[in-house]
BAPA-965840 format. One line per field, with one value per residue (C-alpha): residue number from 1; residue in three letters; x, y, z. Coordinates in Angstrom, 2 decimals. Layout:
% residues N
pos: [NUM  ...]
code: [ALA  ...]
c1: [X  ...]
c2: [Y  ...]
c3: [Z  ...]
END
This chain:
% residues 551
pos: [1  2  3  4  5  6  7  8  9  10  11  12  13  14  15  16  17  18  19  20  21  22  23  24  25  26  27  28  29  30  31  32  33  34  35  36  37  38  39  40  41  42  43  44  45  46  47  48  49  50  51  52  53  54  55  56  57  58  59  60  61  62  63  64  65  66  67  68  69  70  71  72  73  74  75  76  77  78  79  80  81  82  83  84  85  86  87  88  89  90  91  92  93  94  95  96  97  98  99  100  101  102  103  104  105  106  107  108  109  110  111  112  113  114  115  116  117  118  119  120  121  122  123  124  125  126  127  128  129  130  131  132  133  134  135  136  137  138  139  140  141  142  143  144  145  146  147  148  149  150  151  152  153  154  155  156  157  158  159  160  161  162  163  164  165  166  167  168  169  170  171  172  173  174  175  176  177  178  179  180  181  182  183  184  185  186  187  188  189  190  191  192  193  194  195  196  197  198  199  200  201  202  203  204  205  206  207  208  209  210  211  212  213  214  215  216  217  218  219  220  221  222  223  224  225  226  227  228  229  230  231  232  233  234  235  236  237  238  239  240  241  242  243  244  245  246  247  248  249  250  251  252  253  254  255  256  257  258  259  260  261  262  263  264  265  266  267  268  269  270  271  272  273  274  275  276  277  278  279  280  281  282  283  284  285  286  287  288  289  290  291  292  293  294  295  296  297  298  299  300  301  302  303  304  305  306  307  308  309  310  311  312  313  314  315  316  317  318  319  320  321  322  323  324  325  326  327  328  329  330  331  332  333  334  335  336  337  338  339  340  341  342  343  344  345  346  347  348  349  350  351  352  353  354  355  356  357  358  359  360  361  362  363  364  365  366  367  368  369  370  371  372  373  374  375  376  377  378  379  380  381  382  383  384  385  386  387  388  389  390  391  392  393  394  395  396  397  398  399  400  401  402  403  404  405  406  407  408  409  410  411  412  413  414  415  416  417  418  419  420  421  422  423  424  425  426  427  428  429  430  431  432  433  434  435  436  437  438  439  440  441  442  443  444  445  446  447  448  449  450  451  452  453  454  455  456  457  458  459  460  461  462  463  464  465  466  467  468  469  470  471  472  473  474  475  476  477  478  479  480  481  482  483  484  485  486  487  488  489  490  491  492  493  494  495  496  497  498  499  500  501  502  503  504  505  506  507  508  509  510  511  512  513  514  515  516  517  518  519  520  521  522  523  524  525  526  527  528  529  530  531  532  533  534  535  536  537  538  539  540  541  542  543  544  545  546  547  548  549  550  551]
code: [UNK  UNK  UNK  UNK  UNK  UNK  UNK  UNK  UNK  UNK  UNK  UNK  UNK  UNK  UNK  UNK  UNK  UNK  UNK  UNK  UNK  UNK  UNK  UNK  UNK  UNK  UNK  UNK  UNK  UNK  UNK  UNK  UNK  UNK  UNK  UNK  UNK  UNK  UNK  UNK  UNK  UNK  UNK  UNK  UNK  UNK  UNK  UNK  UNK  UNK  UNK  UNK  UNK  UNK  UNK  UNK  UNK  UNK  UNK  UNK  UNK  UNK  UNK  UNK  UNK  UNK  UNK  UNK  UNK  UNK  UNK  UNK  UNK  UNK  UNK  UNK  UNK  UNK  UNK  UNK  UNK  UNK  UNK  UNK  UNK  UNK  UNK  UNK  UNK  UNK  UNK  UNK  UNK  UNK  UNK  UNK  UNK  UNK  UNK  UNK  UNK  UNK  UNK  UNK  UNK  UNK  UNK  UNK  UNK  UNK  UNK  UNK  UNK  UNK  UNK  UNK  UNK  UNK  UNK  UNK  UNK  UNK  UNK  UNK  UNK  UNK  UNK  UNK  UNK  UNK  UNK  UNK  UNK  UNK  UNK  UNK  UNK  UNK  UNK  UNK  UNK  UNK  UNK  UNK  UNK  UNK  UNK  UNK  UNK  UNK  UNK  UNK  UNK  UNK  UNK  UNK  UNK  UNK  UNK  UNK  UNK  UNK  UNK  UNK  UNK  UNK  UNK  UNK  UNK  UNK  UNK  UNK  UNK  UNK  UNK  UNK  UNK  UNK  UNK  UNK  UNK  UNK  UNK  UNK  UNK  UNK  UNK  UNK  UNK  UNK  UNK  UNK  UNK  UNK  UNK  UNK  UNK  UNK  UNK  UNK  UNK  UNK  UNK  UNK  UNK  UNK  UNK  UNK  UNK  UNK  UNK  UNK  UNK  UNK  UNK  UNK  UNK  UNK  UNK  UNK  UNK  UNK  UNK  UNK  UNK  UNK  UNK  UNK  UNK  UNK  UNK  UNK  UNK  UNK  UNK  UNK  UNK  UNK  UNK  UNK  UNK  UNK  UNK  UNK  UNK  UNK  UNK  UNK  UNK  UNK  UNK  UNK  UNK  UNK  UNK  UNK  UNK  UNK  UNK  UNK  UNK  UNK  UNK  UNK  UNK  UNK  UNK  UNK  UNK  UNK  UNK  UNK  UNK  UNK  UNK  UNK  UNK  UNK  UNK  UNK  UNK  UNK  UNK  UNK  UNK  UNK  UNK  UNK  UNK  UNK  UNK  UNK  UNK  UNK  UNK  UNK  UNK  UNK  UNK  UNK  UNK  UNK  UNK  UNK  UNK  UNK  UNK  UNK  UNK  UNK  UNK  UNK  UNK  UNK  UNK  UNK  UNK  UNK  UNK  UNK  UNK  UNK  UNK  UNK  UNK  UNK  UNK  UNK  UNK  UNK  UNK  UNK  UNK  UNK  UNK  UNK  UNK  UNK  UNK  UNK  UNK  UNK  UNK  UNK  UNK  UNK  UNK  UNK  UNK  UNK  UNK  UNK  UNK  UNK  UNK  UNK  UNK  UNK  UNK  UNK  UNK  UNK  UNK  UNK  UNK  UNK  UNK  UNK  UNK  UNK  UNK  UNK  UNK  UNK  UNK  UNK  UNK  UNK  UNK  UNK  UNK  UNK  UNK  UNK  UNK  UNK  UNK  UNK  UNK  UNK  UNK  UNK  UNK  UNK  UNK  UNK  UNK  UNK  UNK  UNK  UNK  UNK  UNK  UNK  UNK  UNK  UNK  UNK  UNK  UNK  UNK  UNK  UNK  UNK  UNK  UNK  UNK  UNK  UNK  UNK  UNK  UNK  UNK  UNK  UNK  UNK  UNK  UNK  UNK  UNK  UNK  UNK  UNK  UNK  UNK  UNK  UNK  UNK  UNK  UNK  UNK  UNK  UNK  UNK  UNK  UNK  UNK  UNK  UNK  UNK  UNK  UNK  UNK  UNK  UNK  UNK  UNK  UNK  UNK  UNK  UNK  UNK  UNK  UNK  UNK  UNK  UNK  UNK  UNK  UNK  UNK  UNK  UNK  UNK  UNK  UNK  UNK  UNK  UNK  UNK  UNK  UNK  UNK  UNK  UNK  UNK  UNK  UNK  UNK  UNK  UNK  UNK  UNK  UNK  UNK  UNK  UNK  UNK  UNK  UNK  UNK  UNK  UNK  UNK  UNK  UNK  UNK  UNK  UNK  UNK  UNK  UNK  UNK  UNK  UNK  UNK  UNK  UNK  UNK  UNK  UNK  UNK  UNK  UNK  UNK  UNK  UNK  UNK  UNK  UNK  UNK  UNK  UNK  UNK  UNK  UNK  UNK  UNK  UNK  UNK  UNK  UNK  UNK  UNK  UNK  UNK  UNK  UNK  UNK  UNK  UNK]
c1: [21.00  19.19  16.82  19.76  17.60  18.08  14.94  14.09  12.82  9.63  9.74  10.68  7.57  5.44  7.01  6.10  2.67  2.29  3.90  1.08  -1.56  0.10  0.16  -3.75  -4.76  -6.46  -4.88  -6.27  -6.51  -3.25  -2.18  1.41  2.51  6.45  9.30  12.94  13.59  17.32  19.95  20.16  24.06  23.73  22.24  25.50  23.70  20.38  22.12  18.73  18.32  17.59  15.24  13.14  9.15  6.76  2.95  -0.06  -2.43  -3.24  0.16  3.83  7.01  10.31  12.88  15.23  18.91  18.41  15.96  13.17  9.35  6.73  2.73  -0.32  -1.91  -4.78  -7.25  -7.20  -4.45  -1.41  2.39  4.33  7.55  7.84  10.77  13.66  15.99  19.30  17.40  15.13  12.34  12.57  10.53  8.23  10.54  7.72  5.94  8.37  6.00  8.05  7.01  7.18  4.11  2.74  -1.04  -2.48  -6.12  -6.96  -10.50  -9.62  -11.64  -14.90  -15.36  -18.35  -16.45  -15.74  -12.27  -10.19  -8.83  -7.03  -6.75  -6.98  -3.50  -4.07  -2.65  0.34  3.80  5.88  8.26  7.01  10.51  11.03  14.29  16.29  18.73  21.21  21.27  22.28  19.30  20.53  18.84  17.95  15.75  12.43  9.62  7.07  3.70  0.50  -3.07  -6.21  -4.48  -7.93  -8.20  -11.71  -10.57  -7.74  -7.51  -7.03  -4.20  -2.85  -3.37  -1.02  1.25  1.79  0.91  2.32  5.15  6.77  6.91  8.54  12.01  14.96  13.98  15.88  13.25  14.24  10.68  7.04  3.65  0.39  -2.65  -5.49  -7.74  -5.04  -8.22  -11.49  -13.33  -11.87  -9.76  -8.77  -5.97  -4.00  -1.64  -1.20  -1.18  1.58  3.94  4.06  4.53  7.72  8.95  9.98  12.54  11.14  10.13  6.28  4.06  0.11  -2.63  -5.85  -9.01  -12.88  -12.46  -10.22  -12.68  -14.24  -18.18  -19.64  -18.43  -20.94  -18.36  -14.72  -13.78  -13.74  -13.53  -9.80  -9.26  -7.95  -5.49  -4.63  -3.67  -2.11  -0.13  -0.60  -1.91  -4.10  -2.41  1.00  4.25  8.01  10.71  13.21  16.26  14.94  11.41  8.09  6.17  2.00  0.40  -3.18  -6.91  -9.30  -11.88  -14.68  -16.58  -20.49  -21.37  -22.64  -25.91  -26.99  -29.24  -25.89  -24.11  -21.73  -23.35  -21.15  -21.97  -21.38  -18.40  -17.37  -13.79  -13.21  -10.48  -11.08  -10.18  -7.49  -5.96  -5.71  -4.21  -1.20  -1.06  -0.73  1.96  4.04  4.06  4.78  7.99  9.20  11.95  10.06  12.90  11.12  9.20  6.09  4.95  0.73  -0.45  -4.51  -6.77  -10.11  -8.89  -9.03  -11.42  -11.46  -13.24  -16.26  -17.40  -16.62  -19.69  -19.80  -18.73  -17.66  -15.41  -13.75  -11.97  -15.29  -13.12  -10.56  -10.42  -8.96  -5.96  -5.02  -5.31  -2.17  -0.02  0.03  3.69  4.42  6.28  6.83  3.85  2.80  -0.21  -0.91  -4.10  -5.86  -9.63  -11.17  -9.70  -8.45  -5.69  -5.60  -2.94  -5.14  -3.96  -5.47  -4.07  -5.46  -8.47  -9.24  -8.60  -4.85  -2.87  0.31  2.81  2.16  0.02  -0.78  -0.11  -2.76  -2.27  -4.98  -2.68  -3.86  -5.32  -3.12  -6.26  -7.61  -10.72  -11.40  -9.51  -12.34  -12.13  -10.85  -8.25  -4.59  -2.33  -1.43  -4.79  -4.58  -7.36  -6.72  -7.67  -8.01  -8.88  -12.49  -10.64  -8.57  -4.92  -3.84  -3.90  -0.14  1.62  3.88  7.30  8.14  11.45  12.77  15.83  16.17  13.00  12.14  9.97  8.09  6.67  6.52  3.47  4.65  2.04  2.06  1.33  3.80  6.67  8.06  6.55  3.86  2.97  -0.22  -2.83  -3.40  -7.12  -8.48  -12.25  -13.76  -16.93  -18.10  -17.88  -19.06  -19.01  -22.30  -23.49  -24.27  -21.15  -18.57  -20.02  -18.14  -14.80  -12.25  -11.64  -9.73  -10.74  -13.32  -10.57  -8.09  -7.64  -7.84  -9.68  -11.63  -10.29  -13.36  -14.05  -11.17  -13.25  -15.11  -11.80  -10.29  -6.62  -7.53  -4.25  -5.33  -1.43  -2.30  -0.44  -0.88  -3.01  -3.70  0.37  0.96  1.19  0.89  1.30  1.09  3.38  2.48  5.61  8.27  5.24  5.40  3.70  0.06  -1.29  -3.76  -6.66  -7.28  -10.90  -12.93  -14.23  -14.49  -11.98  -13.13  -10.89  -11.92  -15.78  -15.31  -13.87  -16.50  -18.82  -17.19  -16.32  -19.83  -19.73  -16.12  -16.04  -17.58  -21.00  -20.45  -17.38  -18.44  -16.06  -15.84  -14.64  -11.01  -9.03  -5.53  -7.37  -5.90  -7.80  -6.97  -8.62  -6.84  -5.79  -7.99  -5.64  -3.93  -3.13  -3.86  -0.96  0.40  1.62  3.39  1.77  4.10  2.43  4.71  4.12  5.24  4.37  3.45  7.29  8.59  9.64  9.42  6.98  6.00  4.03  3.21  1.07  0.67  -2.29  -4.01  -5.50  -7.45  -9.39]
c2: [33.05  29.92  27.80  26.30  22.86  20.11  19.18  15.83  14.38  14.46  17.69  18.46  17.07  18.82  22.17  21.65  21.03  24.29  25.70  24.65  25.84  29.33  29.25  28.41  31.49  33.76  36.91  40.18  43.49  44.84  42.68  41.66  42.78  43.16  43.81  43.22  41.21  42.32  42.58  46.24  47.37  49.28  51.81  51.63  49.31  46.65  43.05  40.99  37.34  34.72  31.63  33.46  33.05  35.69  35.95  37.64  35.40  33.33  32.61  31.67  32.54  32.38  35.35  35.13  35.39  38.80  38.61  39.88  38.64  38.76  37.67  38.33  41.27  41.56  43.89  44.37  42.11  41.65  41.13  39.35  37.69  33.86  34.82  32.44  30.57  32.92  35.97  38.10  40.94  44.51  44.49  47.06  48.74  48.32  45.33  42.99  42.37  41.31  43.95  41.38  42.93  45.45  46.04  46.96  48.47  50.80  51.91  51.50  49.52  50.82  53.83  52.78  50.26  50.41  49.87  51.63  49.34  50.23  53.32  53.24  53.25  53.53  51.37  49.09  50.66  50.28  47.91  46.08  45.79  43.58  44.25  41.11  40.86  38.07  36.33  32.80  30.34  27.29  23.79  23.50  26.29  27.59  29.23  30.90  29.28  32.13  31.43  33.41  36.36  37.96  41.16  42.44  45.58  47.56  45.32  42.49  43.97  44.48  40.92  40.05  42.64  41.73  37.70  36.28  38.21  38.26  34.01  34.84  36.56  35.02  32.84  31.05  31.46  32.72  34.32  34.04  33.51  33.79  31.78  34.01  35.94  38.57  40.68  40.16  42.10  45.17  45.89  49.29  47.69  46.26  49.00  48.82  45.18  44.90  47.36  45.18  41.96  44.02  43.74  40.17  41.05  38.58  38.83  37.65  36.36  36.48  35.38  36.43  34.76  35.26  37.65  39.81  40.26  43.58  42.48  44.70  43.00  41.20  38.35  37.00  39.13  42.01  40.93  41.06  44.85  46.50  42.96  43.45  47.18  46.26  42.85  42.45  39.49  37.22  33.80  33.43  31.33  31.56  29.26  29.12  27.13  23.80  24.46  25.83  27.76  27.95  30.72  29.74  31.40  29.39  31.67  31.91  34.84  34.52  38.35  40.51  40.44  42.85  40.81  39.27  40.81  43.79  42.94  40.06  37.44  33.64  32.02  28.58  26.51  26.62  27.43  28.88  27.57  30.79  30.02  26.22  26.64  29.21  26.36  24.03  26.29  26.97  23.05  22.75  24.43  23.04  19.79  16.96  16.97  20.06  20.16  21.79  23.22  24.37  26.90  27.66  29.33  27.14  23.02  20.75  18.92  18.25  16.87  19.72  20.37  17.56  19.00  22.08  23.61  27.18  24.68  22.42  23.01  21.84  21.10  19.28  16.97  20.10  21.08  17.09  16.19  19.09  16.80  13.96  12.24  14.29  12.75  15.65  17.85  19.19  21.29  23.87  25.95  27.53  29.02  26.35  27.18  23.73  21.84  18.69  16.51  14.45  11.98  11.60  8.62  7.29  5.87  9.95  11.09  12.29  11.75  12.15  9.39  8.34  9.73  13.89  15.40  17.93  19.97  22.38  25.10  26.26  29.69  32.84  33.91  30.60  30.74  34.34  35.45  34.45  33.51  34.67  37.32  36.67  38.06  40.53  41.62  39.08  36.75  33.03  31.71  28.58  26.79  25.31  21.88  22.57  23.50  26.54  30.11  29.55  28.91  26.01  26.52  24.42  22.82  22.29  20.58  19.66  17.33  16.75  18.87  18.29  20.95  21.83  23.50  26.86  27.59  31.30  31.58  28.77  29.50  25.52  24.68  22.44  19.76  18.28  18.90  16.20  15.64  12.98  12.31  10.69  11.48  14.81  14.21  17.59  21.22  22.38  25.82  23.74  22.20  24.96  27.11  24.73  23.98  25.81  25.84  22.56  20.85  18.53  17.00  16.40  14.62  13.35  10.26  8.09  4.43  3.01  5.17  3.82  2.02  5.15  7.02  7.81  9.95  12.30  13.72  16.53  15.98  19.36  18.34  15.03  12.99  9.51  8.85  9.38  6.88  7.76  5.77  6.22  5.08  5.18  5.31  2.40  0.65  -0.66  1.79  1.36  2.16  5.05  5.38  8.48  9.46  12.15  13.95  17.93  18.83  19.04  20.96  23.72  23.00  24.05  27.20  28.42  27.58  28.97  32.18  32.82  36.32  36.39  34.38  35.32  34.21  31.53  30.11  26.25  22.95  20.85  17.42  17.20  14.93  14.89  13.61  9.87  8.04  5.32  4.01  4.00  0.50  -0.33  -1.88  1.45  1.41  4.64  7.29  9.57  8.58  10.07  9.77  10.28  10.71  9.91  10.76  10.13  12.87  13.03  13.62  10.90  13.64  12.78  14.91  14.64  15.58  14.35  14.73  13.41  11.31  11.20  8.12  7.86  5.72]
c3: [26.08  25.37  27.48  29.87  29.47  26.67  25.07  24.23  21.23  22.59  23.41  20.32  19.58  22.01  20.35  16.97  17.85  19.64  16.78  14.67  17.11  17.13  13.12  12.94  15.26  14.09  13.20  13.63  11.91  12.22  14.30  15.24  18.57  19.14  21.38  23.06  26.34  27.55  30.04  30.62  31.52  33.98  31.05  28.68  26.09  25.74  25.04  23.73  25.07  23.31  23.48  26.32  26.18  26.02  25.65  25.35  27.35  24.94  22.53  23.75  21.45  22.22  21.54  18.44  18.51  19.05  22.03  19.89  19.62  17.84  19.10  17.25  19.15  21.34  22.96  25.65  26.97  28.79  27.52  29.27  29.81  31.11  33.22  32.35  34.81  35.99  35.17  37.65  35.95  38.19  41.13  42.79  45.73  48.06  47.94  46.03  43.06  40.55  37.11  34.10  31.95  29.77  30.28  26.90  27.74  24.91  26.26  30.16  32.77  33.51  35.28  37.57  39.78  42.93  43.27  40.29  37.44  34.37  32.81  28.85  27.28  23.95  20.55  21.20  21.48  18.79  20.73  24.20  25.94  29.09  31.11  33.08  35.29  35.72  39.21  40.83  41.28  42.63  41.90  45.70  47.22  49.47  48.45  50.56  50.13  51.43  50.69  51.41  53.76  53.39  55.93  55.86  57.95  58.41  62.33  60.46  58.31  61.89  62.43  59.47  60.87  63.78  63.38  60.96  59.08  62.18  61.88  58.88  60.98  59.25  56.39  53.41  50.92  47.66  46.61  48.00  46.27  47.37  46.19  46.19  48.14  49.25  50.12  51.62  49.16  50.03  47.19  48.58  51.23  48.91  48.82  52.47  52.68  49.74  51.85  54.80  52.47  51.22  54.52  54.21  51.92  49.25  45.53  45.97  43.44  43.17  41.76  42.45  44.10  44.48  47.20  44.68  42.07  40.81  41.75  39.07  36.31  33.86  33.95  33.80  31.54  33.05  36.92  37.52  36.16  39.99  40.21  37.36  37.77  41.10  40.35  36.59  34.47  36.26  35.18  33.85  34.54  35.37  35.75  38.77  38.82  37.33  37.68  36.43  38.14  36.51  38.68  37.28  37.81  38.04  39.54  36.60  37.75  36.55  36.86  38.85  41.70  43.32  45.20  47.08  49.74  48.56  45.30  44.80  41.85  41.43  40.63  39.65  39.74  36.13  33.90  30.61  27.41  26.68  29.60  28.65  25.55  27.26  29.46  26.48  24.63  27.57  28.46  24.87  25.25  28.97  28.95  30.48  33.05  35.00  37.78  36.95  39.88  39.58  41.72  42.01  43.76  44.02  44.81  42.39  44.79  48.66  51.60  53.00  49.32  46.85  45.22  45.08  41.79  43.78  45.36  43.02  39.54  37.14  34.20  36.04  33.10  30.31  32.92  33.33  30.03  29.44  31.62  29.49  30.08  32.17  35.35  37.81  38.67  42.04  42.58  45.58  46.19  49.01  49.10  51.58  54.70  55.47  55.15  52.78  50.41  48.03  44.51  41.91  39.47  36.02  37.43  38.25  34.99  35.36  31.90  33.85  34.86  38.51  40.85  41.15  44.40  44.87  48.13  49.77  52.18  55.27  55.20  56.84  58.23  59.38  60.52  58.35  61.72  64.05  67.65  70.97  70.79  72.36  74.82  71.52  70.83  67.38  67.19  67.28  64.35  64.16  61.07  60.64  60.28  63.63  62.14  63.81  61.26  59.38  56.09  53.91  52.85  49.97  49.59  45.81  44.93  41.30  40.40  43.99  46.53  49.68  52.74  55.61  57.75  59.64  62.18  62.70  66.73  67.48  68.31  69.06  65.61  67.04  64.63  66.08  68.57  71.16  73.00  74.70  74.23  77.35  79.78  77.65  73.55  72.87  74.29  75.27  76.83  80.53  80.37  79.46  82.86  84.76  83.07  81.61  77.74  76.81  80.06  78.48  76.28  78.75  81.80  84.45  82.82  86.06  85.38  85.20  81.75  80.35  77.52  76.38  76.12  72.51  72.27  69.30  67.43  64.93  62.91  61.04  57.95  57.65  54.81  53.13  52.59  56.22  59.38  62.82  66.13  69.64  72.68  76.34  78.31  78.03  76.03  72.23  69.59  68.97  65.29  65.26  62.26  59.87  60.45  58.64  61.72  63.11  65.48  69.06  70.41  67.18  68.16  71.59  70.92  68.25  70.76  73.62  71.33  68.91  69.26  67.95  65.00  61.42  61.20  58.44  60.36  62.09  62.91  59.61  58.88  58.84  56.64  59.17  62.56  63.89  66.76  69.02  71.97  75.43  76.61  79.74  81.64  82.30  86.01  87.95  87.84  85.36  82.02  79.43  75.85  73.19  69.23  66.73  62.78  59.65  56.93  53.27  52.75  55.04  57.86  61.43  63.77  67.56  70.16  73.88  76.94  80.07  80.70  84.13  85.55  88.67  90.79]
END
């Protein structure tokens, strides 16, 4: 079977210049790596499919008419299959993990690390073989979006237990994938932690981030050998349906130092140049009618650490400059712990048509699962930018996508978190021993206040393409402004809360709060405050309270 998509002349184009990048690699001593991709029949006989793309990291090939390839081998590495549209590689019975790979580790991982990697396989089989199966993928579907699940502790495996798979009760999603950090360091609960992902029911994609690295390695080389062992390659790709799925790492691990805590190294947002040209050859051989869907770790930039190379993608300029014509592209990645939808258009450096979408997720864990603990014994969670511990689920249908936020302790879906900041503008210790948590940002607001008084809507998922307004009672909507601020309401429960909440873990500017200030005239009674927004997508969300004015 053929790639179901008609190339263009240009990509016709694009192919023959991978083509000639494949021809000028170097070969190696003995070097030609080789195998079948099939459609096994039920074990009466191997039918090989054609036009399917394989790699070894580096290199992309399609299958002949036979389903047969051929890559220039490399040590260590790992084989792999770009999983085709209609076709499905077998999956792990307990966790889901789709098994599209061959791990070729002659010598093994080093024996000194913590957490166990690879052990050594030896030379190259004779034939690498990857078995498909056939199954419907329709042009409109839901993914699962996770980032940074990151347990420290076998509690807060509980936590994702009992927290947030059970949000999950019932879903449409075809497949999940997960953006990194799936541990906190703790390599050694991955094996629990993949058993209850298999619960869901889902295939469920990873890629790795800098909480899943093997700290004893010198460098990047060698720091993904227990992910590797546990979900396979660190980057790769596969197409659903219509589009392209680029699972990417862009954690570039500096080495080891055993002056850090746990002995962990630094690491920057980089990807490296073997990764950028599979990038390159895979693009190379995708119709321009796909949606190329980009899925990283570290963020391409955001709003806390625009700086900070541990928190941006350094050579930004490498991945865009692979998108060149290209007119649908998404990116998703996690790592910060906020939630954020940025653009980047010429004038940034992207060489695609349009404007980029880049969008940061919001964390599983939140806040690293800090703060209070609830009626379940789960802790709260909140995010340091005041969106409440959740995930996405992203909506596909042909060349089109958008998302929506899934709060995980919500079980109305709440949208946005409404505060109004009046007489007290921020918690302190004097304060909180006389009113309840929340009470400082709600009312009843004395009418003669009034003009210090600001409604605050934190609309979780909200970012520079949205608009937001607010109507009090039968009155006509009133525009609120985006501000870059912290979260009060997330302030006031770090501060109420420091003995439950990681160390580290403080309020930070948020890119999705709207202000407005309160009309004065407001006459003394109760009113009801309805917040209407506009998302990203163009979808309609809502919330209300009821404001108290006295005399």
């Amino acid at each position: 079977m053929t790639h179901p998509f008609d190339l263009t002349r240009r990509d016709t184009l694009r192919l023959g210049v991978a083509a000639a990048a494949y021809a000028a690699a170097p070969a190696l001593a003995d070097s030609q790596a080789t195998g079948l991709v099939f459609v096994d029949h039920e074990g009466t006989g191997r039918a090989g499919i054609a036009g399917v793309l394989v790699s070894n990291g580096r290199d992309v090939v399609a299958t002949d008419a036979e389903g047969r390839w051929r890559l220039p081998a490399l040590a260590p590495a790992v084989y792999f299959v770009i999983k085709p549209p209609g076709y499905t590689p077998p999956l792990d019975p307990q966790s889901g993990s789709p098994r599209f790979y061959y791990l070729h580790s002659p010598e093994g991982s080093p024996a000194d690390f913590t957490y166990a990697g690879l052990a050594p396989t030896g030379p190259l089989p004779a034939s690498i073989d990857f078995a498909l199966t056939p199954q419907g993928e329709p042009d409109a579907f839901e993914v699962v979006l996770f980032t940074d699940p990151q347990p420290e502790s076998e509690v807060e495996v509980d936590f994702i237990r009992d927290d947030v798979i059970e949000a999950l009760a019932g879903t449409k999603a075809r497949f999940g994938l997960t953006a990194g950090d799936i541990m906190f360091d703790d390599l050694s609960l991955y094996e629990r932690y993949n058993r209850i992902i298999g619960t869901i029911g889902l295939p469920w994609w990873n890629i790795g981030g800098n909480h899943d690295l093997n700290f004893e390695a010198p460098d990047r080389a060698l720091s993904r050998e227990t992910f590797k062992r546990v979900y396979g390659p660190s980057y790769y790709a596969f197409f659903y349906a219509k589009t392209l799925f680029l699972m990417l790492d862009d954690v570039d691990y500096l080495g080891h130092d055993p002056a850090r805590p746990k002995g962990a190294g630094k690491y920057e947002g980089r990807i490296d140049p073997t990764q950028v040209e599979f990038i390159r050859q895979t693009l190379a051989r995708t119709p321009s009618e796909t949606l190329i869907v980009v899925v990283m770790h570290i963020p391409i930039t955001n709003v806390i650490d625009p700086q900070e190379n541990y928190d941006r993608l350094v050579n930004r300029d490498a991945l865009f400059a692979l998108f060149e014509g290209r007119k649908y592209t998404v990116s998703f990645a996690g790592h910060t712990h906020t939630t954020e939808h940025i653009y980047f258009d010429a004038a940034q450096g992207w060489k695609g048509e349009g404007a980029h979408h880049h969008h940061i997720l919001t964390a599983v864990s939140g806040s690293w699962w800090s703060g209070p603990l609830d009626h379940r014994g789960v802790a709260v969670a909140d995010s340091r930018d005041g969106t409440p511990n959740g995930f996405h689920i992203l909506s596909v249908d042909g060349l089109t996508y958008k998302t929506r936020f899934v709060p995980a302790k919500e079980p109305n879906g709440r949208q946005m978190r409404l505060m109004v900041d009046s007489r007290f503008h921020r918690p302190n210790k004097e304060i909180e021993r006389d009113f309840r948590p929340g009470q400082l940002l709600s009312s009843p607001i004395a009418k003669a206040t009034l003009g210090a008084a600001t409604l605050i809507a934190n609309v979780f998922d909200s970012g520079p393409k949205s608009n937001v307004v607010m109507r009090i009672g039968d009155s006509a909507p009133l525009p609120m402004r985006r501000q870059t601020m912290t979260d009060p309401f997330v302030e006031e429960v770090f501060a109420r809360n420091e003995a439950m909440k990681k160390p580290w873990v403080k309020a930070e500017v948020s890119s999705h709060i709207w202000t407005a200030r309160l009309p004065v005239d407001l006459p003394v009674g109760a009113h009801r405050v309805i917040v209407e927004a506009t998302t990203e997508y163009g979808d309609k969300v809502s919330g209300r309270l009821a404001l108290e004015i006295t005399g």
